[in-house]
C-alpha positions as CSV (number, residue, x, y, z in Angstrom):
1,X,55.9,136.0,73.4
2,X,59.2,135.6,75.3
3,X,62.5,136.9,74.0
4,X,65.5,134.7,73.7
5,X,68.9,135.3,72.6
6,X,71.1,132.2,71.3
7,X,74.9,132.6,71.0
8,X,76.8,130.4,69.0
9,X,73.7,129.3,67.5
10,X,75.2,127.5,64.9
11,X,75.5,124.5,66.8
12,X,74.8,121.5,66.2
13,X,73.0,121.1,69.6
14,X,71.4,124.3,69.3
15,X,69.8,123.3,66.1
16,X,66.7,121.1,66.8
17,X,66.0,123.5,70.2
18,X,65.2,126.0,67.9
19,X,63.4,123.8,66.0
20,X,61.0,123.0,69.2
21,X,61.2,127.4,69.9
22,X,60.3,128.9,66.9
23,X,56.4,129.1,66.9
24,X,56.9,130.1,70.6
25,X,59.1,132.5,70.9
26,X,60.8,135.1,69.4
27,X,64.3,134.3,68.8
28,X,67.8,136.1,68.3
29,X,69.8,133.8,66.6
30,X,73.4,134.8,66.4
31,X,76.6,133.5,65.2
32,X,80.3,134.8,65.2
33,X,81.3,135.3,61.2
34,X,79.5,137.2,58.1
35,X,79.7,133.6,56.4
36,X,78.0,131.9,59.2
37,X,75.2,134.3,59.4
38,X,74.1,134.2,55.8
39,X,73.9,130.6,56.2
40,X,71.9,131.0,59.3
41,X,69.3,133.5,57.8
42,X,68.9,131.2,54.3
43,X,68.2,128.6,56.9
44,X,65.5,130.6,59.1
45,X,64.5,132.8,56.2
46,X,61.3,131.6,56.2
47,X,60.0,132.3,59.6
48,X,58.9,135.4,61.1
49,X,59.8,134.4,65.1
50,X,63.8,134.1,63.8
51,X,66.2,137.2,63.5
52,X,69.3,136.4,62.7
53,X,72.3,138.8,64.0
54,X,76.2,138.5,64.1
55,X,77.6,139.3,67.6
56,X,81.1,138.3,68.6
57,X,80.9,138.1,72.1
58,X,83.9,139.4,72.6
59,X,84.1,142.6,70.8
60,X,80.0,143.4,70.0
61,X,78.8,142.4,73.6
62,X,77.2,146.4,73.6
63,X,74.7,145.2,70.7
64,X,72.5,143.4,73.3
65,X,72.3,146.2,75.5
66,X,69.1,147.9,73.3
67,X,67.4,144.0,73.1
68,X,65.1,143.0,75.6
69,X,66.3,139.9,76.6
70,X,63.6,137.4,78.7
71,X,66.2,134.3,78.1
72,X,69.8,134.2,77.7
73,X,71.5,131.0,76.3
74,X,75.1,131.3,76.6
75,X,76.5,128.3,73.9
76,X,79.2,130.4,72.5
77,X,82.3,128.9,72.6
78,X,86.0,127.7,71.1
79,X,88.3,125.1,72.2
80,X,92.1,125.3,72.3
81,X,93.7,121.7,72.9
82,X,97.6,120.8,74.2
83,X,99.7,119.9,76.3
84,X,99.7,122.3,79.7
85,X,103.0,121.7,79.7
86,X,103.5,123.4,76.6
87,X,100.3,125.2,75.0
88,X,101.2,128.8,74.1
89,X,99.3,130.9,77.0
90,X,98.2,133.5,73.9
91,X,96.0,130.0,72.9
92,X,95.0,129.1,76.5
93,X,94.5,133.3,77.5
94,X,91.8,133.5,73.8
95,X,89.9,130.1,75.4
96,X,89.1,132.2,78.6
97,X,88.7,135.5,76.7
98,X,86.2,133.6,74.3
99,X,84.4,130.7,77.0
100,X,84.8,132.9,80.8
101,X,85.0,136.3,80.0
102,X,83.2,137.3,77.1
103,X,80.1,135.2,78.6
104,X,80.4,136.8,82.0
105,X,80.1,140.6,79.7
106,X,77.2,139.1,78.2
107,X,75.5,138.3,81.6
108,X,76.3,141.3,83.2
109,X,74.7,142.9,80.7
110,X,71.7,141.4,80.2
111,X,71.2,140.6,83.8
112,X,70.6,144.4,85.0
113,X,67.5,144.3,82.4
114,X,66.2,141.6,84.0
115,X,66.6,142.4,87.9
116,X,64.7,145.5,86.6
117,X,61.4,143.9,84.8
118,X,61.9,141.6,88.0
119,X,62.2,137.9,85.8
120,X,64.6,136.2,83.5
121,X,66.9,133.7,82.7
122,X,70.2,132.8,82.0
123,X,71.2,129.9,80.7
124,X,75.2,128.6,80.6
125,X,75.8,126.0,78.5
126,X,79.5,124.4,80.3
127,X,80.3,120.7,79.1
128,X,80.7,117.5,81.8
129,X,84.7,118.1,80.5
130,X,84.8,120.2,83.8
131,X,84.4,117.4,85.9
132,X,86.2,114.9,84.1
133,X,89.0,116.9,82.1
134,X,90.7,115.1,79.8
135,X,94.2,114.9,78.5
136,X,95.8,117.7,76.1
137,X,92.2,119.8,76.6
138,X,93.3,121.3,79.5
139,X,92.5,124.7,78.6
140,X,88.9,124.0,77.4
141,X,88.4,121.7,80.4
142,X,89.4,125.0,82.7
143,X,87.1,127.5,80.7
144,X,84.2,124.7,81.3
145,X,84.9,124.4,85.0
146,X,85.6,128.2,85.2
147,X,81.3,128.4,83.7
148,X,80.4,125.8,86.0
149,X,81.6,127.5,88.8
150,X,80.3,131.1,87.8
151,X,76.6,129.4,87.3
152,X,76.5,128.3,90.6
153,X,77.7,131.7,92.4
154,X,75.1,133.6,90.2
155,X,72.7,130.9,91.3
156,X,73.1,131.9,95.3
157,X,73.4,135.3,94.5
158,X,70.2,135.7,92.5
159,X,68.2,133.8,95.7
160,X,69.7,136.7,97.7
161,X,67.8,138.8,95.2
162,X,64.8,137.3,95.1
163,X,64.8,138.5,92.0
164,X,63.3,135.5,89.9
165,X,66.0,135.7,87.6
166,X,66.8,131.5,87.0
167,X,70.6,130.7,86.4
168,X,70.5,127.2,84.5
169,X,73.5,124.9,84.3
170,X,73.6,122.8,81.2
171,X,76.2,120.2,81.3
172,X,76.8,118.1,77.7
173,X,79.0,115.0,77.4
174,X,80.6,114.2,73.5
175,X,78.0,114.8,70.6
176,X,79.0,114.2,67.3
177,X,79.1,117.7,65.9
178,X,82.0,117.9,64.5
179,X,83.3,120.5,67.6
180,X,85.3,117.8,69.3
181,X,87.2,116.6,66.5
182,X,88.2,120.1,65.3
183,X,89.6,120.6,69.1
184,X,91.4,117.3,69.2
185,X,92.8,118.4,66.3
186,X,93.9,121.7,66.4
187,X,97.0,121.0,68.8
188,X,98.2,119.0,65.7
189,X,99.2,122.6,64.7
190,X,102.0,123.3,66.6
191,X,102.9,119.9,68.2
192,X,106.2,118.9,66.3
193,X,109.7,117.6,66.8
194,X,110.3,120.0,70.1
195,X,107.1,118.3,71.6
196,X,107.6,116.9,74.7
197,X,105.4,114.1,72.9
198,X,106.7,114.4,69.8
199,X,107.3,110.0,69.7
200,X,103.7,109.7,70.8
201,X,102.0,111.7,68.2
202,X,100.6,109.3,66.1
203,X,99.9,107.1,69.0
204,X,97.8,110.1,70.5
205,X,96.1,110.8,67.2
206,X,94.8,107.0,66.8
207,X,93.8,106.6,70.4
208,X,91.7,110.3,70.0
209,X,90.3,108.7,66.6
210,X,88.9,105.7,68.5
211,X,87.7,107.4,71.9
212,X,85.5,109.7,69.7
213,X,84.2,107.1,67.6
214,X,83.5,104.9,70.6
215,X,81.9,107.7,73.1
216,X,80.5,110.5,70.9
217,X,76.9,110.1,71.0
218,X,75.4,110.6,67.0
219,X,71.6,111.3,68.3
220,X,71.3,115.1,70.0
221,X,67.5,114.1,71.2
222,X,69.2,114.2,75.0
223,X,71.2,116.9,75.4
224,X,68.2,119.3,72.7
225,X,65.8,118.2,75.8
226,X,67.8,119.4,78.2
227,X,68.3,122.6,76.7
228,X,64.6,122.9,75.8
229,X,63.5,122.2,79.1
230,X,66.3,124.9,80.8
231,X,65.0,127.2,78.6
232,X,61.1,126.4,79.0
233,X,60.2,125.1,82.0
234,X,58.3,127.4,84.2
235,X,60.5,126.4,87.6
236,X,63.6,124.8,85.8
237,X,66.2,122.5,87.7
238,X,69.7,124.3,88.0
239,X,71.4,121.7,86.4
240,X,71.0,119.6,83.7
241,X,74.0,117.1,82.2
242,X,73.3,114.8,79.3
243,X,73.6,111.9,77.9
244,X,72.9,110.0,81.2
245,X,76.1,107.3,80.7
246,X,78.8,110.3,80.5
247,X,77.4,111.8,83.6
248,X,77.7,108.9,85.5
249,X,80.9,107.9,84.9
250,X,81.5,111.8,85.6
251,X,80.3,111.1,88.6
252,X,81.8,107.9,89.0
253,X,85.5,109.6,88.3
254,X,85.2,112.1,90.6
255,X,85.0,109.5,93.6
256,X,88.4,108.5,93.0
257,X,89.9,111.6,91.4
């Protein structure tokens, strides 16, 4: 029975993958806050595969070292939204602490275990936002195309290897989680009178309100899949974006742009 860990695992993504996992393999659930992994563990209390952990992957990344790892899925992740022009850079340097470097510790970490026993996997979870970044989530949209970008090198370097370690790129669009809303939102925080938008506020608020109600998708059946199949899948692809209509236009903007 394979051994995978799960950051940010309470997810809404993450949820049904674990779901399709848990007679399978033996799982390390983890989550960020004491709260969060009581409600995780009353959740999975019942079966034997599931053990729950907190790990903040920024400060506990050490706790991994005695666990051995057979798959890594890095979902762990916060978004800080504003203004480039005017986000504090404590906000945007957190998003990379959190999203870049804190995931790269994690693989570096895990990885040496795995070049050893000669197989594993990594999986980084990015978002399509790193192809098609979109206004006032700048920083998040950087931190995405930052993982993107890491996958890719780690993908060429392991081939040099031949150390049949997989790196797996997994690309989501909008989901209705609740995630995207609480980043739209958060720049409401500091965005005031001194904004360089400050008439536009409530224009930008209403527009965000519609975009999300218009393009999040509600069902998680794609994206689960994709993450089910970059975990499982003897000889997976190295990327995988879902749902199929935000990867196109993705595609689609990145002709012009």
């Amino acid at each position: 029975m394979k051994n995978v860990l799960i950051t940010g695992a309470r997810s809404g993504m993450i949820y049904p993958v674990i779901q399709r996992l848990k007679d399978d393999y033996h799982l390390y659930v983890t989550v960020h806050t004491n709260s969060e992994l009581k409600s995780i563990k009353k959740l999975y209390k019942d079966n034997k595969n599931i053990e729950c952990l907190k790990l903040d992957i920024v400060s506990d990344a050490n706790k991994i070292r005695d666990l051995d790892i057979d798959v890594l899925v890095l979902n762990g992740a916060i978004a800080e939204s504003g203004s480039l022009m005017e986000i504090l850079l404590e906000k945007v340097r957190e998003n990379f602490e959190v999203n870049v470097f804190s995931n790269l510790n994690l693989i570096q970490k895990a990885i040496k275990n795995m070049i050893y026993k000669g197989f594993g996997r990594i999986v980084i979870i990015s978002s399509l936002t790193s192809k098609m970044p979109l206004p006032f989530l700048g920083s998040y949209s950087a931190t995405k195309a930052a993982l993107s970008v890491m996958a890719r090198t780690l993908y060429y370097e392991s081939m040099l290897l031949k150390s049949n370690v997989d790196i797996v790129l997994v690309e989501p669009g909008l989901y209705r989680t609740g995630f995207n809303k609480l980043a739209f939102d958060k720049k409401y925080e500091f965005m005031d009178n001194d904004s360089f938008f400050a008439s536009q506020i409530e224009f930008i608020r209403k527009s965000e309100n519609i975009y999300l109600k218009l393009i999040e998708k509600r069902d998680l059946t794609s994206i689960s899949n994709k993450i089910y199949k970059a975990i499982t899948l003897e000889k997976p692809r190295f990327r995988y974006s879902a749902p199929f209509s935000h990867n196109l236009v993705s595609k689609i903007f990145n002709l012009f742009y």
